[in-house]
C-alpha positions as CSV (number, residue, x, y, z in Angstrom):
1,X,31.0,-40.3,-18.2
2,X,31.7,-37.4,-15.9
3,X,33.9,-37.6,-13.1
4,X,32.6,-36.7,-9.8
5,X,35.6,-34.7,-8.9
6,X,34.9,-32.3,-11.5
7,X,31.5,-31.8,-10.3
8,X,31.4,-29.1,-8.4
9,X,30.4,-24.8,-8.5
10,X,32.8,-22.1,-6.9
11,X,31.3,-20.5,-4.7
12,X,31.6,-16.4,-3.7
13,X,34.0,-17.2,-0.9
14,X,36.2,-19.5,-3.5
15,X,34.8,-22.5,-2.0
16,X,34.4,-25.9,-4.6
17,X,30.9,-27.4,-3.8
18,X,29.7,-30.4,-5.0
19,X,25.7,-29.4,-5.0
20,X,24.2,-33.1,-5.4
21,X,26.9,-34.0,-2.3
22,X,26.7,-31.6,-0.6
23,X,29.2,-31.1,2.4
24,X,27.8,-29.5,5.5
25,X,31.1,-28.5,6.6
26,X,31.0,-26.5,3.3
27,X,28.0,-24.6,3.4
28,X,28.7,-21.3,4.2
29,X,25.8,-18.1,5.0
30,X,28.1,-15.5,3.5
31,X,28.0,-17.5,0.3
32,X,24.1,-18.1,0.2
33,X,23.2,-14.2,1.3
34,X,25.4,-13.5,-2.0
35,X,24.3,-15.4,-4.1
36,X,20.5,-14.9,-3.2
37,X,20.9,-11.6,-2.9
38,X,21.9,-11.7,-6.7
39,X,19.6,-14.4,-8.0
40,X,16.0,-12.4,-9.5
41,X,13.1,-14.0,-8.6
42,X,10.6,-15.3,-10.9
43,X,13.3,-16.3,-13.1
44,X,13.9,-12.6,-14.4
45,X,10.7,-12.0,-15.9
46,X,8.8,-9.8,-13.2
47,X,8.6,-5.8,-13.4
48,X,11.8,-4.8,-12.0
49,X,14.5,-6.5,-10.3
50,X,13.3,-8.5,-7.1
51,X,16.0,-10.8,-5.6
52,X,15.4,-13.8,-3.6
53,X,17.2,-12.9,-0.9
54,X,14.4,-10.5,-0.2
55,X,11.6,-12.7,-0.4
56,X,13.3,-14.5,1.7
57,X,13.5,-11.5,4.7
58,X,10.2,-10.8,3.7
59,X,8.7,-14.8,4.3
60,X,10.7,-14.6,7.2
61,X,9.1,-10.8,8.7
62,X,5.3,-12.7,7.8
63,X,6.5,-15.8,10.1
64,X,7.8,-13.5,12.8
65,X,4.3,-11.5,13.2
66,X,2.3,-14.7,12.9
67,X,4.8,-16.1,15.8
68,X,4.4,-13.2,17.6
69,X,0.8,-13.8,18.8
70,X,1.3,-17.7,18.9
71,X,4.9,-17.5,21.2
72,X,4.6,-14.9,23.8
73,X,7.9,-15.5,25.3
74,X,9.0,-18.5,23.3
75,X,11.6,-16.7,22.0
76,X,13.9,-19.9,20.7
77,X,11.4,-21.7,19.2
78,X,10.0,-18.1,16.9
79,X,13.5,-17.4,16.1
80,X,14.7,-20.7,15.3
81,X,11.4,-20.8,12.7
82,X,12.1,-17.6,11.8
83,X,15.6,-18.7,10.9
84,X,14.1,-21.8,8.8
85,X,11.5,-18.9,7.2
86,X,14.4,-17.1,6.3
87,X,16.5,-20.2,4.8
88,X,13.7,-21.8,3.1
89,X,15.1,-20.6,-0.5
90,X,18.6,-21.5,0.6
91,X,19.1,-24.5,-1.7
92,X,19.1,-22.1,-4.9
93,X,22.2,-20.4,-3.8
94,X,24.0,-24.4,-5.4
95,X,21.2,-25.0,-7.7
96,X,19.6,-22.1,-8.8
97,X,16.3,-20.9,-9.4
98,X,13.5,-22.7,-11.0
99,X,9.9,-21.3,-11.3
100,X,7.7,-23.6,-9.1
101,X,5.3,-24.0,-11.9
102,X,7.8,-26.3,-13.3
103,X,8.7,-28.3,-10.4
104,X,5.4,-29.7,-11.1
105,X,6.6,-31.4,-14.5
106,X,7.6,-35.3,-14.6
107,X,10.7,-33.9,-16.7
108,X,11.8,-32.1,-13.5
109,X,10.6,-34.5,-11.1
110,X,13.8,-34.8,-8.7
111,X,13.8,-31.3,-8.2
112,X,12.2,-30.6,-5.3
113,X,13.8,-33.9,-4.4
114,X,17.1,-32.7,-4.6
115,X,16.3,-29.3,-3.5
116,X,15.0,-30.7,-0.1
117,X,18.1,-32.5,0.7
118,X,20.0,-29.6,0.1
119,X,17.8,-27.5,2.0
120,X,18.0,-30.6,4.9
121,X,21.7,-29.9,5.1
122,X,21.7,-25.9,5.6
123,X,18.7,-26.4,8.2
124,X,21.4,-28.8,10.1
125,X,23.7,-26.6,10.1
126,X,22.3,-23.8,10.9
127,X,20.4,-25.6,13.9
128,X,16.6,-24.4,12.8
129,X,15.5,-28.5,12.7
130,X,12.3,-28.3,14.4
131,X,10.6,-25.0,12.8
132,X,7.0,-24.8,11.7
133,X,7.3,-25.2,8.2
134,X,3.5,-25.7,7.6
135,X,4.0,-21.7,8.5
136,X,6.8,-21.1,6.6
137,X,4.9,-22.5,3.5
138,X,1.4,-20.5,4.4
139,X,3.8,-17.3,4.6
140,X,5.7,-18.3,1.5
141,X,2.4,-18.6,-0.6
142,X,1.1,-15.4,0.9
143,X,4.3,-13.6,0.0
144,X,4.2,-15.4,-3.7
145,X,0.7,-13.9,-4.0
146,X,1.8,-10.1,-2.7
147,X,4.9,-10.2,-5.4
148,X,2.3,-11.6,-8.0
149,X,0.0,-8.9,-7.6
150,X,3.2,-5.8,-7.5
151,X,5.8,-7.5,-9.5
152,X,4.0,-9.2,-12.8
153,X,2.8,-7.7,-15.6
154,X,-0.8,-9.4,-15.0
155,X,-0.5,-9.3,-11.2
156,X,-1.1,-13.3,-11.1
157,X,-4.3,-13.8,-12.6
158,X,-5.0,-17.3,-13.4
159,X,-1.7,-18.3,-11.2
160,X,-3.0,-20.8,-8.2
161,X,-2.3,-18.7,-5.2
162,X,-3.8,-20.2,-2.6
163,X,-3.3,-17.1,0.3
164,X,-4.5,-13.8,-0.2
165,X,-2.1,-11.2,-0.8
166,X,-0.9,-8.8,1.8
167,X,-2.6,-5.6,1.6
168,X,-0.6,-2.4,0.6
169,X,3.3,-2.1,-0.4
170,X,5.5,-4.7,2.3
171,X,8.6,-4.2,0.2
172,X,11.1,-2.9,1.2
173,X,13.6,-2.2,-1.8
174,X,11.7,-3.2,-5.2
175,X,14.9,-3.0,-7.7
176,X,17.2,-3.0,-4.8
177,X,20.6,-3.4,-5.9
178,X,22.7,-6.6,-3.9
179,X,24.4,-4.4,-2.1
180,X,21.4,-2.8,0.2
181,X,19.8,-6.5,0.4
182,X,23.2,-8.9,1.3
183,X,24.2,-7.4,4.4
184,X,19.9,-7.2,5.1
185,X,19.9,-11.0,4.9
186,X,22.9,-11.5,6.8
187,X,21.7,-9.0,9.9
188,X,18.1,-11.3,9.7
189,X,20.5,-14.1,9.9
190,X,22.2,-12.9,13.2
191,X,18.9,-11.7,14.5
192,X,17.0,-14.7,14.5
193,X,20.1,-16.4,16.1
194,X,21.8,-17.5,12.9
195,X,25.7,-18.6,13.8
196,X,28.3,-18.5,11.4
C-alpha cells in the first residue's frame, strides 16, 4: 500500500500537492495558468496545437457577451461568472486532461467526481461561488462545437454537440505557443476580479 505522504505532484511554482486532498491554501493561479496553458486539448490529437488555457479565455469571452445583455450594470455578479467561465477547466491543472467522451465510461466513473471537488476548492478560493454555471456549460459546449468544426480532422461529425458552433474564426492564437497564452489567462484572471 501507498503512503499518502508520497502522494502528491510538484507543481510549476515547486509546490507538493496532494490532488485527491487537495489543500486550498495550496492552490495557486500562477500554477494553473501554467500548466493549462501547456496542456493540448483534445488530448493531443486535434490539427494543431490548442491549449486549454485558451478554451478556457475563450468559454470565458462567450459568458461575458451573453452577460453583457443579461447584467447591464451588474458588474460583480458577470465578472464573478466570468471568473468561474474562465476556471471551469481548472481541475486539470492536478489531474490532467481526459476527453469527456470517456468520463462517460463506468471504468472512469469518479472522474467527474473527483474533478468537481477539485474544481469546488479553486472556485472557493477564488471567491466565484455563485456563478451561472448552467451558462458556463451552454458556452463550454458551444466552444467544444467551434474547436470541433476548426481543430479536428472530421470537424465533429457524429460527436454529440449539442450548441451550434460559433460562426467564423474566434481564435485567437491556433498553435499558440505557452508563452503568448499564460500571461493571456492570467490578465482574464485579474480582469474578471481574480485575486492572487
Amino acid at each position: 500500500m501507498v503512503d499518502r505522504e508520497n502522494l502528491w505532484i510538484e507543481t510549476f511554482t515547486g509546490k507538493r500537492v496532494d490532488p485527491m486532498h487537495l489543500d486550498e491554501e495550496l492552490v495557486d493561479i500562477n500554477n494553473i495558468a501554467h500548466s493549462l496553458s501547456l496542456q493540448c486539448r483534445f488530448v493531443g490529437h486535434c490539427l494543431t496545437f490548442y491549449s486549454i488555457a485558451e478554451h478556457c479565455i475563450l468559454v470565458a469571452d462567450v459568458v461575458g457577451k451573453e452577460l453583457a445583455q443579461d447584467y447591464a450594470g451588474a458588474v460583480e455578479g458577470a465578472n464573478r461568472t466570468c471568473l468561474a467561465a474562465l476556471l471551469h477547466d481548472a481541475a486539470e491543472a492536478y489531474l490532467g486532461d481526459m476527453a469527456r467522451p470517456l468520463k462517460h465510461d463506468p471504468m472512469f466513473k469518479y472522474v467527474p467526481e473527483i474533478e468537481q471537488q477539485i474544481l469546488g476548492k479553486i472556485i472557493k478560493k477564488f471567491n466565484c461561488t455563485g456563478a451561472d454555471w448552467q451558462l458556463i456549460k451552454k458556452a463550454d459546449d458551444i466552444m467544444l462545437a467551434t474547436e470541433a468544426a476548426h481543430l479536428m480532422a472530421d470537424s465533429g461529425k457524429g460527436w454529440y454537440l449539442p450548441e451550434p458552433a460559433l460562426a467564423g474564426n474566434v481564435f485567437r492564437s491556433i498553435g499558440a505557443i505557452q508563452e503568448d497564452i499564460e500571461p493571456l489567462f492570467l490578465a482574464k484572471f485579474e480582469e474578471y476580479g481574480g485575486k492572487y
